[in-house]
C-alpha positions as CSV (number, residue, x, y, z in Angstrom):
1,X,22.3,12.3,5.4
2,X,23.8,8.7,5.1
3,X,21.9,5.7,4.7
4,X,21.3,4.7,8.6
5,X,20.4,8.5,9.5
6,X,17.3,8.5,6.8
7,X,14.2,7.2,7.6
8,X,13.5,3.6,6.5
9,X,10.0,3.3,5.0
10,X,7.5,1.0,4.3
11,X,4.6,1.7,1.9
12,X,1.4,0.2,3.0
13,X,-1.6,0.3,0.4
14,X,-4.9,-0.7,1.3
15,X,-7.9,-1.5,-1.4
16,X,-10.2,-3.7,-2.9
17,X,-7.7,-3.9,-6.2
18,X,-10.6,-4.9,-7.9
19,X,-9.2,-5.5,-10.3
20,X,-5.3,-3.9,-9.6
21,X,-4.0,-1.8,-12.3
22,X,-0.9,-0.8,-13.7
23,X,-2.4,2.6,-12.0
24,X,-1.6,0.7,-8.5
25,X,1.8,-0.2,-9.7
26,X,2.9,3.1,-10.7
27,X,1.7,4.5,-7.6
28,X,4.5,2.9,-5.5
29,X,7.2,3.5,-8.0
30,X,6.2,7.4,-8.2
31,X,5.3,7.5,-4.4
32,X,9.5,5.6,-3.9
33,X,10.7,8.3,-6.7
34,X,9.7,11.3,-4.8
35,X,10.2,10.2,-0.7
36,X,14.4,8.7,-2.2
37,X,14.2,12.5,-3.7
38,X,13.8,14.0,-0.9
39,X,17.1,12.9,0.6
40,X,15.1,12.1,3.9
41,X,13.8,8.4,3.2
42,X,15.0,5.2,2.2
43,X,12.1,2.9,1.1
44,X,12.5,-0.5,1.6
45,X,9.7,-2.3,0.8
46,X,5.9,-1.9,-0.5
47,X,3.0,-4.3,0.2
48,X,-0.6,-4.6,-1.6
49,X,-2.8,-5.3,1.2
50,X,-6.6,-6.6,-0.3
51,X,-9.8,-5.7,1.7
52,X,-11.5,-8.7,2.7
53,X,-14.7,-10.1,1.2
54,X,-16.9,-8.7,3.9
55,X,-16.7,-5.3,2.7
56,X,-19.3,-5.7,0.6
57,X,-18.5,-3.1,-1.8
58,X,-20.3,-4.1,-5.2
59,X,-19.0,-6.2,-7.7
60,X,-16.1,-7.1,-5.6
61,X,-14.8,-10.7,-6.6
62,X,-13.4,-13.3,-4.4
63,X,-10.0,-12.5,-2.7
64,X,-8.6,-15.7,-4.0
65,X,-9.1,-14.3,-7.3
66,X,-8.1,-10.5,-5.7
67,X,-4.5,-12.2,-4.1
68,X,-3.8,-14.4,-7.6
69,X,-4.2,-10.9,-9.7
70,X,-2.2,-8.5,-7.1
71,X,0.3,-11.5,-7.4
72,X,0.8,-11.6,-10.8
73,X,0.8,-7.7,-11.4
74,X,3.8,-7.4,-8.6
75,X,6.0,-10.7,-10.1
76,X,8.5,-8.7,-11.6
77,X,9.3,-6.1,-8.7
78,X,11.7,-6.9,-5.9
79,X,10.2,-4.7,-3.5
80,X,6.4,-5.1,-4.1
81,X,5.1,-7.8,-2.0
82,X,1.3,-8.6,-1.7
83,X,0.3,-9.5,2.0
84,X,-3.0,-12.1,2.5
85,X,-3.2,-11.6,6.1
86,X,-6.2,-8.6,5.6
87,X,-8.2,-11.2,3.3
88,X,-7.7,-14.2,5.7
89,X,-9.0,-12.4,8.9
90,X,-12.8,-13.9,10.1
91,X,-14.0,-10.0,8.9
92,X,-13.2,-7.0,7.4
93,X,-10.4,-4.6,8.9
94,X,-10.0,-1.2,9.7
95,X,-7.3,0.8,7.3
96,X,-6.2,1.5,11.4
97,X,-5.8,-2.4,12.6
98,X,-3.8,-3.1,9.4
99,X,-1.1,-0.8,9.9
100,X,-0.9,-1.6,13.5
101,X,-0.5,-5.4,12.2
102,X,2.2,-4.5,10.0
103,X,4.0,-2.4,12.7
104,X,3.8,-4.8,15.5
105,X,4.6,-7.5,12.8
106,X,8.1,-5.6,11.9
107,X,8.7,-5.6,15.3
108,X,8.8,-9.0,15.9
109,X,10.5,-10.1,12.8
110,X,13.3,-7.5,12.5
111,X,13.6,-6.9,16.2
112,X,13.6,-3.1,15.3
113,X,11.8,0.1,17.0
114,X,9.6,1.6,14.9
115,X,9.1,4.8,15.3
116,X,5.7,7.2,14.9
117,X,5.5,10.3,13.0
118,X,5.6,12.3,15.9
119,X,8.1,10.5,18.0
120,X,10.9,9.2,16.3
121,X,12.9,6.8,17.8
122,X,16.4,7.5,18.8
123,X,16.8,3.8,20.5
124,X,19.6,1.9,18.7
125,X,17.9,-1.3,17.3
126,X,19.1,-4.5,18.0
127,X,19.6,-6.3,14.3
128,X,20.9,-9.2,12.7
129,X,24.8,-10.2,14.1
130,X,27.0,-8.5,11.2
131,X,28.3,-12.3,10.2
132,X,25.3,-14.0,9.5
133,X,23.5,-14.0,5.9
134,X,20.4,-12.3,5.8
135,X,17.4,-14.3,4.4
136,X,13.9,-13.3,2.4
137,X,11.6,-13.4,5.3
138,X,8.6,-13.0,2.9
139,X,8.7,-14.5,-1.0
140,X,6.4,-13.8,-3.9
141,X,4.4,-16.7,-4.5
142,X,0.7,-18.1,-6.0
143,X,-1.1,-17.7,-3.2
144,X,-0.6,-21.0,-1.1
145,X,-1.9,-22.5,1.7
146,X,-2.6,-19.9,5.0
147,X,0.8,-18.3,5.7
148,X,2.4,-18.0,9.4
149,X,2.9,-14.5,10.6
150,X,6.4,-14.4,9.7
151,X,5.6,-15.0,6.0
152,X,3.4,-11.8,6.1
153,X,6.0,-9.6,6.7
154,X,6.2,-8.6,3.3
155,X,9.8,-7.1,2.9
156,X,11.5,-7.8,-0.1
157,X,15.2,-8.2,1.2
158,X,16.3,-8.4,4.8
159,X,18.5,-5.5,5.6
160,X,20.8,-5.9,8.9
161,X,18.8,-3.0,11.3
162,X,21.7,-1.3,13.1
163,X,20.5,2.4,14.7
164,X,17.9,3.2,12.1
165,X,14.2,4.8,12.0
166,X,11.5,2.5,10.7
167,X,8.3,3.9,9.3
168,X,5.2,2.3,7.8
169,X,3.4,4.7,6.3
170,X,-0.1,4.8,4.1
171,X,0.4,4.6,0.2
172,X,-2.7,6.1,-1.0
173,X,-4.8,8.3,-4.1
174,X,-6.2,11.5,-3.1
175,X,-9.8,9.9,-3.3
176,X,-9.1,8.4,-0.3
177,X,-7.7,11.2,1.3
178,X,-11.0,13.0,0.3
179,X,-13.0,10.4,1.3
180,X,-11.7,11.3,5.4
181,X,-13.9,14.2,4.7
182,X,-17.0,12.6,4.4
183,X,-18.6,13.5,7.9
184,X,-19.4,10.2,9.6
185,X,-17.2,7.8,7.4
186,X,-13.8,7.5,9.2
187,X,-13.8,6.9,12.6
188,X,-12.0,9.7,14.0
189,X,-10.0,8.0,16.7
190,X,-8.8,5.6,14.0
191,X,-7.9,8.9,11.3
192,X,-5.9,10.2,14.8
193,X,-3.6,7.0,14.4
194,X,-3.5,6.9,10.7
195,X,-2.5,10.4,10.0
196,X,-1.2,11.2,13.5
197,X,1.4,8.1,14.3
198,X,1.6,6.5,10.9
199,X,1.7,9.4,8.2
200,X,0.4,9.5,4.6
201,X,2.4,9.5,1.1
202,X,-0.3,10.5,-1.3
203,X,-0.4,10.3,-5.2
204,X,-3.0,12.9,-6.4
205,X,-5.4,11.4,-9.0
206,X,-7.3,13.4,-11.8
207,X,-5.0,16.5,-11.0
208,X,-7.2,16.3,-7.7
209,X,-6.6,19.9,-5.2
210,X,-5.0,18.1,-2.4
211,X,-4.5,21.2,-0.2
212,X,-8.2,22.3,-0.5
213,X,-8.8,18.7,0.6
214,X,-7.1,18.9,3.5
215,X,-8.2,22.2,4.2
216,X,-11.9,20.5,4.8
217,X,-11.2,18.1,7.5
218,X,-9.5,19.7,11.2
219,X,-7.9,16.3,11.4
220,X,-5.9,16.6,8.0
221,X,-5.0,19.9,9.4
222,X,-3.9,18.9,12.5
223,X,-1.3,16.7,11.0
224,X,-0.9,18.4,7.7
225,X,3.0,17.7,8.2
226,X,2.8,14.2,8.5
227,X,1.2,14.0,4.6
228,X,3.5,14.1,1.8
229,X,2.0,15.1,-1.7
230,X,4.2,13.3,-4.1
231,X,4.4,16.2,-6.3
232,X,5.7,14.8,-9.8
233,X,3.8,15.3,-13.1
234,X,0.2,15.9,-12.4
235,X,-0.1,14.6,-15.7
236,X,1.1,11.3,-15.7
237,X,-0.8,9.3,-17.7
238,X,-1.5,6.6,-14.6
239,X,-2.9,9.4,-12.7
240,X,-6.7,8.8,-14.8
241,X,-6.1,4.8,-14.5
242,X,-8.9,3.2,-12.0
243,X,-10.3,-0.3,-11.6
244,X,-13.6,1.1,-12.7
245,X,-12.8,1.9,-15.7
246,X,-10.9,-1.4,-16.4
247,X,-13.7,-3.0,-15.1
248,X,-15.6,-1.1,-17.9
249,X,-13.2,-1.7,-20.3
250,X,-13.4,-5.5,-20.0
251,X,-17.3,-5.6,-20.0
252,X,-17.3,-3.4,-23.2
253,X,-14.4,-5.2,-24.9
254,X,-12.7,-2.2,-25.0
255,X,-8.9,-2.4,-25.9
256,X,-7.6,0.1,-24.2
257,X,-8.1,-2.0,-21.1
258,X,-4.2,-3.3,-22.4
259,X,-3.4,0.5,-21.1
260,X,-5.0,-0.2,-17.9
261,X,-3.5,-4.2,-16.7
262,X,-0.6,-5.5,-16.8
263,X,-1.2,-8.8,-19.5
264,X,-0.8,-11.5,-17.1
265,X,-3.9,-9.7,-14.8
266,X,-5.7,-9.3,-18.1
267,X,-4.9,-13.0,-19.3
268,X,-5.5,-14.3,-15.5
269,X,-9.3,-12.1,-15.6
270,X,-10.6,-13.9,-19.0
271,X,-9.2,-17.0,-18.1
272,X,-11.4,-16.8,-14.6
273,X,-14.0,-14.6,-16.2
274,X,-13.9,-12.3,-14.5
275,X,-15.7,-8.7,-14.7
276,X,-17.1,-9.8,-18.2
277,X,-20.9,-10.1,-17.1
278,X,-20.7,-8.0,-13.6
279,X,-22.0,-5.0,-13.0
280,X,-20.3,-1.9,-11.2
């Protein structure tokens, strides 16, 4: 295939990243290894997207603190962008009206069609003219002031969109493919969309049984196609990495936490203390 006939992708991950770990990280990069390996995909950008502080989930800090941290562990990659619009909303977001954010975002900023799972789009795209120089439509920064909606768009570097497919598609751990099992926890319309018109990429964690999992709920079935397994070493050592247990880590004064953040998270979290006293 050449590069316009594969599928462009974007890697959405949605979470607390409370706080993110080099776990995270190494979740796009493995997820990027294995879709480029394929021959099928081209991925073109990830983006961190931080639940908002009405979630309520225990022991969640402040997304100011959540946005500084996600920034800091994502400074070094040129593709890894972390996206406030999730954290700034009046309330907290369904995974579902995220990705349709991000979609209808991308089609406003790059003018292209983006295409479902089940409908790929064969419609040539309008792009940029071929003799103008592309600019960064969305920069890496400290977490400013409220961003405009073309800030949020989150791609590393603006490609010119000639006839090519465009897909964002959900960057996630099998726990949270698991967890669309739990009978009365997903809205099923919303799981339709997700798995249905946007698709999956998923990194198993803890050498988790991901076709047993989907096995357990007819919706994961349904759509079994549209989940990729990243199927690399079910031992990498990132697969057993969790905020929890950094969390743990820094209350005990453990120093493995150093194998769990990247330093500048770690030095940001004492600095802010963070996690120290909390509970959870």
């Amino acid at each position: 295939m050449t590069e316009t006939t594969k599928t462009h992708v974007i890697l959405l991950a949605c979470g607390s990243f409370n706080p993110i770990t080099k776990g995270h990280i190494q979740m796009f990069e493995r997820a990027r290894d294995y879709l480029h390996k394929t021959g099928r995909f081209i991925v073109i950008g990830g983006i961190v997207s931080p639940v908002h502080d009405s979630y309520g989930k225990q022991g969640l800090v402040s997304s100011r603190h959540r946005l500084i941290m996600c920034q800091l562990a994502v400074q070094n990659s040129d593709w890894i962008r972390v996206d406030p619009w999730e954290c700034y909303q009046d309330t907290w977001q369904t995974t579902c009206s995220v990705l349709e954010h991000h979609r209808d975002l991308m089609k406003r900023v790059t003018g292209c069609i983006l295409s479902n799972v089940n409908t790929p789009s064969m419609t040539p795209v309008i792009g940029q003219p071929q003799n103008e120089t592309p600019q960064p439509i969305y920069q890496n920064s400290n977490v400013p002031t409220k961003p405009t909606a073309d800030e949020n768009a989150n791609l590393g570097t603006v490609m010119r969109y000639e006839e090519i497919e465009l897909r964002i598609l959900l960057l996630c751990g099998s726990d949270l493919l698991e967890s669309f099992c739990i009978p009365g926890l997903w809205n099923e319309a919303d799981m339709e969309v997700i798995v249905g018109d946007f698709g999956i990429v998923v990194v198993p964690r803890d050498a988790a049984d991901t076709d047993r999992i989907m096995n357990h709920s007819s919706i994961l079935r349904k759509y079994k196609n549209n989940i990729m397994v990243v199927k690399d070493d079910i031992n990498h050592p990132m697969s057993v990495v969790s905020s929890t247990k950094s969390r743990l880590a820094l209350q005990h004064g453990d120093g493995h936490v150093v194998d769990y953040l990247s330093q500048p998270v770690i030095d940001y979290i004492l600095k802010s203390q963070l996690y120290i006293n909390a509970s959870g």
